[in-house]
Each structure stands twice: as C-alpha cells, then as structure tokens.
One Martini backbone bead per residue (centre of mass of N, CA, C, O) as a GRO file, in nm:
protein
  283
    1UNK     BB    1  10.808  10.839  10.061
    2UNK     BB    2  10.653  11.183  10.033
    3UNK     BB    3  10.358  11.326  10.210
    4UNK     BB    4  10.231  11.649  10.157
    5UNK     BB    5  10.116  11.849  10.377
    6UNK     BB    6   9.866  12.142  10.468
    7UNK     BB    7   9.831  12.458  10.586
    8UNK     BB    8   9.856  12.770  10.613
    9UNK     BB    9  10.156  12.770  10.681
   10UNK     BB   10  10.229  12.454  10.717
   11UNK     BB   11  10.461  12.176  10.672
   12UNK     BB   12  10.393  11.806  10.589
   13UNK     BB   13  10.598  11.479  10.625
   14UNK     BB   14  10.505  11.187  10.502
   15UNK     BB   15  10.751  10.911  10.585
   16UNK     BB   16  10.891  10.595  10.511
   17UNK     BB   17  11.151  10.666  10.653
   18UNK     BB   18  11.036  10.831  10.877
   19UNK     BB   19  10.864  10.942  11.127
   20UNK     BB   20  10.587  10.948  11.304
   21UNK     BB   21  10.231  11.008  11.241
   22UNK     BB   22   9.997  11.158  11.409
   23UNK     BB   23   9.650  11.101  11.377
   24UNK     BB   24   9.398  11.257  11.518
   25UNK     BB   25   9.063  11.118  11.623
   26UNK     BB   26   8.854  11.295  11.837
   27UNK     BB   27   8.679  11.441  11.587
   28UNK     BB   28   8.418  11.242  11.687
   29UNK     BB   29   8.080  11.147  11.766
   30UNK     BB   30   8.181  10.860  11.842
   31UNK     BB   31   8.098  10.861  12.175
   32UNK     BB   32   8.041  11.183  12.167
   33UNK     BB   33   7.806  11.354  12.306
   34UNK     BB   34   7.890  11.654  12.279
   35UNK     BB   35   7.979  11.661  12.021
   36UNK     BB   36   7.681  11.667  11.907
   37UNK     BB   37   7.541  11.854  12.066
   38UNK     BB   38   7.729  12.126  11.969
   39UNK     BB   39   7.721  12.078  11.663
   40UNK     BB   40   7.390  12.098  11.683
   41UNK     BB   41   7.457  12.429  11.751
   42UNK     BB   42   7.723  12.544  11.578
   43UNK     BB   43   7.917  12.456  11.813
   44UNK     BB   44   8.277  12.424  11.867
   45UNK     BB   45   8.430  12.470  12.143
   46UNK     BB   46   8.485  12.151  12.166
   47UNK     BB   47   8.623  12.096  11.899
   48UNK     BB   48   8.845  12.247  11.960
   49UNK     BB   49   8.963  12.145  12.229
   50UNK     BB   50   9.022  11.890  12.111
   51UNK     BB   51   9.249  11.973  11.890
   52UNK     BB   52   9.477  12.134  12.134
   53UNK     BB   53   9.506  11.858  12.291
   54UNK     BB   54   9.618  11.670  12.077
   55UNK     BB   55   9.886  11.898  12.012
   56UNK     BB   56   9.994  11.871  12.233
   57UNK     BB   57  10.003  11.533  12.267
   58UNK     BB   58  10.107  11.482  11.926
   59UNK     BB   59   9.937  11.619  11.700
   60UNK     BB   60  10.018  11.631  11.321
   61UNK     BB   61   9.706  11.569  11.248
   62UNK     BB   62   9.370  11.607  11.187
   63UNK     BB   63   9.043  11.461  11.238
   64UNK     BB   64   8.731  11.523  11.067
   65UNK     BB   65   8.433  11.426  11.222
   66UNK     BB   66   8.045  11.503  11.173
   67UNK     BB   67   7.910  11.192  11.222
   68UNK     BB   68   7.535  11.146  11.244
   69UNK     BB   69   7.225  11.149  11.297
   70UNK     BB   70   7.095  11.352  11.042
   71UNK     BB   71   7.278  11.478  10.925
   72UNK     BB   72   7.447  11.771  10.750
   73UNK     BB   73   7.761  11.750  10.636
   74UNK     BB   74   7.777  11.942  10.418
   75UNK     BB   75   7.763  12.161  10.614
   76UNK     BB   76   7.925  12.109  10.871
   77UNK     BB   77   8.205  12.025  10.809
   78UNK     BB   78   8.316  12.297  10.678
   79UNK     BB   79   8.254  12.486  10.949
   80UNK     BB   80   8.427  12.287  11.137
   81UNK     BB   81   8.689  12.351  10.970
   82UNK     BB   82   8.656  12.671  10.974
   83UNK     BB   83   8.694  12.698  11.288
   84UNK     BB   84   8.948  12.543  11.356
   85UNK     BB   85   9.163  12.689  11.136
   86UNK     BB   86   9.107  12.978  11.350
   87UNK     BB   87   9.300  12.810  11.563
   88UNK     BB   88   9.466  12.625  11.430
   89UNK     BB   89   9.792  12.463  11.258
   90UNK     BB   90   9.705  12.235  11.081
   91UNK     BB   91   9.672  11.941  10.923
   92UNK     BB   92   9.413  11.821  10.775
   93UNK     BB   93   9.162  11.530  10.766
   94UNK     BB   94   8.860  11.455  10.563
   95UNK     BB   95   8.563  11.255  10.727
   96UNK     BB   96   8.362  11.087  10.476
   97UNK     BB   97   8.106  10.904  10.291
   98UNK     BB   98   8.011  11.192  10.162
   99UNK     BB   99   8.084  11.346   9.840
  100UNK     BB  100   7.965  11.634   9.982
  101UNK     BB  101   8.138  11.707  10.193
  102UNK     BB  102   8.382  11.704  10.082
  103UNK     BB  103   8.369  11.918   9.868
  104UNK     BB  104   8.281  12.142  10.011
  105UNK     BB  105   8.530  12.151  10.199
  106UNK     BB  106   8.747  12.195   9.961
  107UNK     BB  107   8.655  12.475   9.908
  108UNK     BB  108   8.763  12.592  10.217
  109UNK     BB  109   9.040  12.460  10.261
  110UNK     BB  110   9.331  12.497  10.369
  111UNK     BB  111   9.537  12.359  10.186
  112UNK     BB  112   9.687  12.028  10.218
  113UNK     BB  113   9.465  11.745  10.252
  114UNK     BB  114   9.327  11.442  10.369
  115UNK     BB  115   9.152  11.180  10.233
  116UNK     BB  116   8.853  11.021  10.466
  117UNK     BB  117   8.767  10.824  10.185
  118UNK     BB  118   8.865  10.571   9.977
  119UNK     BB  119   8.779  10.256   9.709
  120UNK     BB  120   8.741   9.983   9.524
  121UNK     BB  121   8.492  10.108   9.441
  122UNK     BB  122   8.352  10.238   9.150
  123UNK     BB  123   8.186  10.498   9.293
  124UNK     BB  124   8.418  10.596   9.452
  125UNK     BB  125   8.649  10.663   9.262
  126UNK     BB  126   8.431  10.857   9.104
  127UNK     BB  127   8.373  11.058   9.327
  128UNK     BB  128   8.712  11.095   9.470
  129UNK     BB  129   8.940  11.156   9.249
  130UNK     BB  130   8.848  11.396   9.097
  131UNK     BB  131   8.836  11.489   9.366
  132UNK     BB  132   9.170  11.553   9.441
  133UNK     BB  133   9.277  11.661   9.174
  134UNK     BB  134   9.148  11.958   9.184
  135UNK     BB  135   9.228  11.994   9.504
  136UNK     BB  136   9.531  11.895   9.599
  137UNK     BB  137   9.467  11.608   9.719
  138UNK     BB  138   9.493  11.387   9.963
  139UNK     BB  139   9.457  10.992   9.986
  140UNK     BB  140   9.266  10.736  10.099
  141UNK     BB  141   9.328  10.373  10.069
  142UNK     BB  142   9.057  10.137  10.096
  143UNK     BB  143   9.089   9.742  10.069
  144UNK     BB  144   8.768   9.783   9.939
  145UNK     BB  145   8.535   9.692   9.708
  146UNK     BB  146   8.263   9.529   9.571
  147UNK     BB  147   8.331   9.254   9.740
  148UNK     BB  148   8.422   9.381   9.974
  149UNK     BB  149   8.641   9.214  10.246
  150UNK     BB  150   8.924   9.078  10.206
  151UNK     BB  151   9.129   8.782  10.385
  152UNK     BB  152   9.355   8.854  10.132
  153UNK     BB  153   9.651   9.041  10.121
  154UNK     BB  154   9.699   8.970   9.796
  155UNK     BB  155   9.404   9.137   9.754
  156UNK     BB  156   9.462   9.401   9.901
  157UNK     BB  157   9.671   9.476   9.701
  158UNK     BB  158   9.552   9.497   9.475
  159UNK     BB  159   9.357   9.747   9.574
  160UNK     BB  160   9.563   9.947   9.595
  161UNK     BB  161   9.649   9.947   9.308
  162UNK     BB  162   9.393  10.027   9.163
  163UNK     BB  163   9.401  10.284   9.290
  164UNK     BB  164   9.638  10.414   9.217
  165UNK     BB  165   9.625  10.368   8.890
  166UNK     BB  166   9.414  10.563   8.910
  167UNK     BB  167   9.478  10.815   8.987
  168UNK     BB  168   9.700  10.848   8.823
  169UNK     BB  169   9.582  10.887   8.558
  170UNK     BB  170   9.454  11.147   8.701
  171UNK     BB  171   9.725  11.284   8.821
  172UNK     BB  172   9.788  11.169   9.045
  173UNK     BB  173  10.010  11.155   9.310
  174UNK     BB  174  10.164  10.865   9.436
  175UNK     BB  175  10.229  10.994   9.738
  176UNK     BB  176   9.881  11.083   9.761
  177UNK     BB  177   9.857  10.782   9.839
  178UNK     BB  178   9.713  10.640  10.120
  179UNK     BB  179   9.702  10.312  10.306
  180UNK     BB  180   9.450  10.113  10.403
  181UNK     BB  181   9.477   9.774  10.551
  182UNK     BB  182   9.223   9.706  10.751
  183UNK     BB  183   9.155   9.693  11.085
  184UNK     BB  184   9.019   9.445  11.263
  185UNK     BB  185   8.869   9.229  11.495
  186UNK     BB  186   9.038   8.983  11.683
  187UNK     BB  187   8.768   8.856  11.836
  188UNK     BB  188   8.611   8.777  11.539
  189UNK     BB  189   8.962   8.746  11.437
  190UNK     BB  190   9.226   8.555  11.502
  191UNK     BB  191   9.352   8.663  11.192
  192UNK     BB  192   9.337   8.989  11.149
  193UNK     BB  193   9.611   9.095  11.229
  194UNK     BB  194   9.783   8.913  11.021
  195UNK     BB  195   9.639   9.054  10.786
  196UNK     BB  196   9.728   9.331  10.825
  197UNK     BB  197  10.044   9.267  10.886
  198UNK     BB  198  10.051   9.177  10.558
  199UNK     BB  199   9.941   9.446  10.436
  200UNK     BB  200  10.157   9.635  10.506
  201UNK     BB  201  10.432   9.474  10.390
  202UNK     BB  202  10.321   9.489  10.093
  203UNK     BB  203  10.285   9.757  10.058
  204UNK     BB  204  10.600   9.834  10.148
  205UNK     BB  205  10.741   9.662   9.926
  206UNK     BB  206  10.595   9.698   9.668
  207UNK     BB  207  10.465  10.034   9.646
  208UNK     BB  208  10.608  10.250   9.887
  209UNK     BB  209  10.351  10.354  10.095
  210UNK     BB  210  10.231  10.498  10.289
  211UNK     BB  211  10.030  10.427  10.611
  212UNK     BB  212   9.688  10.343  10.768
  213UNK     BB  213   9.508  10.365  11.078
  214UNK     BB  214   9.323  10.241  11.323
  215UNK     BB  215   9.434  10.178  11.641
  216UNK     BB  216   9.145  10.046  11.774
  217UNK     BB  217   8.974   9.822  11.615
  218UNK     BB  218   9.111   9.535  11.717
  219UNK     BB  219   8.979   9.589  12.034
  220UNK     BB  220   8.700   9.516  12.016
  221UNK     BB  221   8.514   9.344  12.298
  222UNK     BB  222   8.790   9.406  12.504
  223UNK     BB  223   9.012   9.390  12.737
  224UNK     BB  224   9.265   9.568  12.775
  225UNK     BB  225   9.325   9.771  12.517
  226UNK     BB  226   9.548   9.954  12.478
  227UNK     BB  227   9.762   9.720  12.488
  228UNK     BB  228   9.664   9.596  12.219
  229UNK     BB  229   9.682   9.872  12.029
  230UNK     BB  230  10.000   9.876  12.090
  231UNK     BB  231  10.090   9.583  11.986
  232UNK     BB  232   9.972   9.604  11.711
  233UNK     BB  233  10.151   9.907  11.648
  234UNK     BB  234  10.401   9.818  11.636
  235UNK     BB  235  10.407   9.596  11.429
  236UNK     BB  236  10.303   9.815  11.196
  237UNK     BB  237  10.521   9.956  11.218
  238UNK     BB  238  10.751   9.743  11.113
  239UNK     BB  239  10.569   9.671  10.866
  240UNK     BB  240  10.521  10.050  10.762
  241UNK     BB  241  10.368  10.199  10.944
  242UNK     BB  242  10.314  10.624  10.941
  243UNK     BB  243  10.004  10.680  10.989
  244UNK     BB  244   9.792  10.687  11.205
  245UNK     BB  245   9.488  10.672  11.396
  246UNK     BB  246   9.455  10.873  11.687
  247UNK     BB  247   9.519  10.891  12.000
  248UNK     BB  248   9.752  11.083  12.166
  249UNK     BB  249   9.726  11.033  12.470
  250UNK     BB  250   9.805  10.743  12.433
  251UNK     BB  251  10.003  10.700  12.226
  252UNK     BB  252  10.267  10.862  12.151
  253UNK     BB  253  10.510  10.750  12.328
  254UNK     BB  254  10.525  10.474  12.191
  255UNK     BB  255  10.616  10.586  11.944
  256UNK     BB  256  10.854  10.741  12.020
  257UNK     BB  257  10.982  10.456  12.105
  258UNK     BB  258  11.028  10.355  11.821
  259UNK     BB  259  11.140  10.578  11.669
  260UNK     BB  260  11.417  10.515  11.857
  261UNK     BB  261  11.463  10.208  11.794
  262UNK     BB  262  11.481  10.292  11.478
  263UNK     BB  263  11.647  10.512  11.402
  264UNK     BB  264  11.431  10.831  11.409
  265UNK     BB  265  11.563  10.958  11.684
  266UNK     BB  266  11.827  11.221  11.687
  267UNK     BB  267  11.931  11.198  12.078
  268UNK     BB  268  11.621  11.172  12.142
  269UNK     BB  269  11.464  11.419  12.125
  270UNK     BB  270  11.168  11.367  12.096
  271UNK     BB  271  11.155  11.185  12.341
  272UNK     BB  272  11.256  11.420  12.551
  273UNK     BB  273  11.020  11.626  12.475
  274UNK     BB  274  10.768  11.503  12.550
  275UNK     BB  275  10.800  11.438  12.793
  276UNK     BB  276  10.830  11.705  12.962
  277UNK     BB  277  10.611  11.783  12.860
  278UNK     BB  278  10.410  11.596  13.039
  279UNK     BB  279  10.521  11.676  13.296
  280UNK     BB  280  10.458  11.957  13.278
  281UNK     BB  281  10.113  11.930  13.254
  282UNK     BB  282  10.119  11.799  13.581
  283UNK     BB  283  10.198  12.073  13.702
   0.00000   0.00000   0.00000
C-alpha cells in the first residue's frame, strides 16, 4: 500500500513494503514555551527554524500544530503552514482538533497534506473526511470512537475498518487513510504496549494500510525515555509501523539502522549516508 503526499515541487510516498518516513513532530507548542511566544507574536522565524533542523535530522514530512490555550488556530495554522512552506519543500500534516483549522489550512496549502487527525466519533467523521475528499488530502484515523478508547486491539481494528470505509464511500482512496493505533503510556497499563503492538499488527496483516504513532507517548512519567520510545518503535516497525510522528534528531539513527536490517536499505546506502551526514554536522 502506497500513500502518496506532495509539497510545492516534490512526491513523497509512504509505503507498507518500504522504508520508514519519519514525520517531525517538533512544531508543536506543548512544552515549547518559545514557540509559544513567537507564534503569539505572529513571528514564524522560530518555527522555521524548527523546519530546517528536522529536514536535516531526517524528517521527511513536517507535523504543524500551533495549538495553545487563547489560540485562534483557524487563523494562525494556516498562516504558519504559508510561512513554513515559503522556507522549506516537504510535505506538510496539518495537526488540529479543531475542523475550522483544518480547512482553512487546506485552502491555501501546496501539495498534498496528511490530515492529523479524524476518529471514529460521528461527529469527527462528519467533519473532517468530507474535507479531506475536497482537498485530495490524506488523513490520520485514530482507533477511539464514541464509547472512548478501547483496550481491546481487536476492537481497535473494527474502529480503524469503519474509518476506512466511512471514508471509500465518499470517494477516498483506501491508501489514502493512515491508521493511528493509539500508544498509550504504559506507566499508567503494564499492558498498554502490548495492546497497541497488536493493534498496529492487526491493522497490518487485516487492512494492509500505512500506520502511524506518536514516538513518545508510551513513556509518560518515566526515567530513560529515550531508551525506552527507541525500543517500543523498533517493535512497532517490525509488527507493521510505516511512519512514525517523532522528533527525528532522536530517532533517525534507529530507524536507519532497523530499515537496514529489514533489508529496505539497499548496500546500506542510507544508513551510511545519515551516518556522514550527522558527523558533518559535528565538525
């Protein structure tokens, strides 16, 4: 399964057979209180910044979210989607909770974006897949519905199918939906990993749609994070994960070297040209 994003100039595409795609997560205001002031000042020159140094770090897809409390995000996403895309050529996933965001955003975005995110409540569905067909846009469908989060993988899995075919009935293509397997903290449930490495290997043997997460989520609360987000995505690469949502100065490495050992980095080409790269970098 093969989805495809563009920017202004360039196609990226997200594949179930291929290597992994890192989206950047770092434009985001939770804990970044800079980014805050700046975006708040209608200043982007810090979220730019932010752009640049994950394209270099290895990411090949940006996640923008300007989401703080006060915020009017129907105005501000677009206008930092229109600043960012003005400095860099990636494509975009464009990250709000609030459905007059997104469209707005979709109104003046090059390319072909990742929506992040529908779910299966009803009133998401209804709000965001009819734009997402509009705009010839791809999107995220996180596996919580109406009744909550479910701790059950094989009811995630139907949640994930009824997105999917909400979606085909109006015309999106099967490819173009992305599956959020939900990774919770697995300080608050011993069993929380288990449960999405299961529903993301579901989704993948069931459905054979790309699949994302969020890299960090599972360890909330917890000393050696780092370590601990490194060794839940290698499992989640290898039970089906495609495109993780990550900071890519952390995670790059790892992903190179797990692509390298599935035999999707052909005479390791990539692995040694990261390499290179992050020790130019250094000097």
């Amino acid at each position: 399964m093969k989805t495809i994003l563009k920017s202004k100039s360039q196609e990226l595409v997200i594949d179930t057979e291929g290597p992994v795609v890192i989206i950047g997560e770092s434009i985001n205001p939770t804990r970044r209180k800079k980014l805050v002031e700046t975006l708040s000042q209608h200043n982007f020159e810090f979220a730019i910044q932010l752009a640049k140094s994950q394209i270099d770090a290895g990411a090949d897809v940006l996640d923008v979210n300007v989401g703080y409390p006060g915020v009017d995000d129907a105005a501000l996403l677009p206008e930092t989607v229109k600043a960012i895309q003005q400095e860099v050529d990636v494509p975009l996933c464009i990250d709000s909770p609030n459905p007059r965001a997104i469209e707005s955003t979709l109104k003046v975005i090059d390319g072909k974006c990742l929506i992040n995110s529908v779910n299966g409540e009803e009133k998401s569905l209804e709000a965001i897949l009819p734009m997402a067909k509009e705009y010839d846009a791809a999107v995220i469908g996180l596996v919580m519905d109406d009744d909550g989060i479910t701790h059950d993988p094989e009811k995630r899995l139907k949640i994930a199918e009824k997105i999917l075919n909400r979606a085909v009935k109006l015309g999106i293509k099967e490819e173009d939906v992305v599956i959020d397997p939900l990774a919770m903290a697995v300080s608050a449930d011993p069993n929380a990993c288990l449960i999405t490495l299961e529903t993301i290997k579901l989704v993948h043997d069931k459905l054979g749609l790309n699949i994302t997460q969020g890299a960090s989520n599972i360890s909330f609360g917890l000393p050696n994070r780092e370590e601990l987000n490194m060794a839940h995505m290698v499992l989640s690469i290898w039970n089906g994960l495609t495109c993780p949502i990550a900071n890519p100065n952390k995670i790059t490495t790892m992903i190179r070297a797990a692509d390298l050992i599935r035999a999707r980095d052909d005479f390791a080409l990539r692995f040694t040209e990261h390499y290179y790269s992050m020790e130019a970098m250094k000097s």
